[in-house]
C-alpha positions as CSV (number, residue, x, y, z in Angstrom):
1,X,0.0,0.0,0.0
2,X,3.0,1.9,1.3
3,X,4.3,2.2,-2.5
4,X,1.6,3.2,-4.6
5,X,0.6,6.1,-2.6
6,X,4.6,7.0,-2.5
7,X,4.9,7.7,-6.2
8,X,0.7,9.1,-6.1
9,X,2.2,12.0,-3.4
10,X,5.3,12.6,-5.1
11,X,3.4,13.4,-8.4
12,X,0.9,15.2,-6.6
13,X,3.8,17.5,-5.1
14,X,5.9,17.8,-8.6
15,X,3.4,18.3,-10.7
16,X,2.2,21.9,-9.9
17,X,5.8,23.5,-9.6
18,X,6.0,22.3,-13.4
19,X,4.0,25.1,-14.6
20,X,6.1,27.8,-12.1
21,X,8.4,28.2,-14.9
22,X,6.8,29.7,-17.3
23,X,6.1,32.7,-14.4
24,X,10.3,32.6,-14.4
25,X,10.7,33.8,-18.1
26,X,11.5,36.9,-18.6
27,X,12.8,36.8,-22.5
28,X,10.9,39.4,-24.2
29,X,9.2,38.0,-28.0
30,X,10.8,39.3,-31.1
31,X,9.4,39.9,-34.5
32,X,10.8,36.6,-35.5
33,X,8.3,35.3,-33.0
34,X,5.2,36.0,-35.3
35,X,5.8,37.8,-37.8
36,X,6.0,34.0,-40.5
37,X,2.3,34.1,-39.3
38,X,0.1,33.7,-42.6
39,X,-3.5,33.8,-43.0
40,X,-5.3,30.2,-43.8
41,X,-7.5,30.2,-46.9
42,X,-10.9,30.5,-46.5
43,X,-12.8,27.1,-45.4
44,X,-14.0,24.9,-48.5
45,X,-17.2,23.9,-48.0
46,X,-18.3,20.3,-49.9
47,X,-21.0,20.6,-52.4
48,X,-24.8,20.9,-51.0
49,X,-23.1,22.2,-47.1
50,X,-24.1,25.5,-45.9
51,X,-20.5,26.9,-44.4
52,X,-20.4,29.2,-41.4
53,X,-21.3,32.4,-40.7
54,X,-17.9,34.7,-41.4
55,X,-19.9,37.9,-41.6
56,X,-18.7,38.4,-37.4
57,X,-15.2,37.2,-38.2
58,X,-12.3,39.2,-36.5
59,X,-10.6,41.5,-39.1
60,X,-7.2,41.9,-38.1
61,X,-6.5,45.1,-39.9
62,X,-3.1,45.8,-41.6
63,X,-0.1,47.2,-40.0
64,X,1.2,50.1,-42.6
65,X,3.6,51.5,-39.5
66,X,6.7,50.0,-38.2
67,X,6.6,48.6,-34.5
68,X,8.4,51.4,-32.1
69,X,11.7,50.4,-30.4
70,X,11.4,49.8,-26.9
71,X,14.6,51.0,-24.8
72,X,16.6,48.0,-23.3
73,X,15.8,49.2,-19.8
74,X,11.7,48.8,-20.4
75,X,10.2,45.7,-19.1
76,X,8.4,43.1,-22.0
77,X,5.0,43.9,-22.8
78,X,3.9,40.4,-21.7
79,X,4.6,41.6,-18.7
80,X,1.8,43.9,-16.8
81,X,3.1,46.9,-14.8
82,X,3.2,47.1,-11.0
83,X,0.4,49.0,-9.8
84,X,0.0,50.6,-6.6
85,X,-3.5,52.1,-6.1
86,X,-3.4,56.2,-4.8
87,X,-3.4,56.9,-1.6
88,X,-7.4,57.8,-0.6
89,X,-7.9,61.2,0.2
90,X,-8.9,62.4,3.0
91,X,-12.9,63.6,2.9
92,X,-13.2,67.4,3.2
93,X,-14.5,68.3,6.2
94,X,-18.5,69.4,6.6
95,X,-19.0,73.2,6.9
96,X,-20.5,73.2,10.3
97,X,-24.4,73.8,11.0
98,X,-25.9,76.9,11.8
């Protein structure tokens, strides 16, 4: 009994820490990343098939600009900024009543 619930605990233990390391990367993408990416054709539909409804399809429009340079010393995109709500402000005080 002792040795099937051995290995059953250890995998239970390992397994989650094998997803921490994709929150270690820190490599930002490069161009080279995605920009091979080509459109598919459009679906063929067989003879006597009704295809789907495209008319809703996401249009991803074209990019006539280059992509700005981001300085060395900026953090990835892919990773959000720190954020660190305003300190509240303290309520104005009531005129008093007559």
């Amino acid at each position: 009994m002792m040795t099937r619930t051995r290995p059953l605990l250890l995998a239970c233990l390992i397994l989650p820490l094998a997803g921490c390391g994709s929150m270690l990367k820190t490599k930002c993408a490069t161009p080279a990343d995605y920009a091979a990416v080509v459109d598919n054709p459009p679906l063929k539909v067989p003879e006597g098939q009704t295809g789907p409804d495209t008319r809703r399809a996401l249009a991803i429009p074209a990019l006539n600009e280059p992509e700005p340079a981001r300085p060395a010393d900026q953090p990835c995109l892919d990773i959000p900024p720190a954020f660190t709500p305003a300190p509240a402000k303290p309520a104005a005080p009531k005129p008093p009543a007559n």
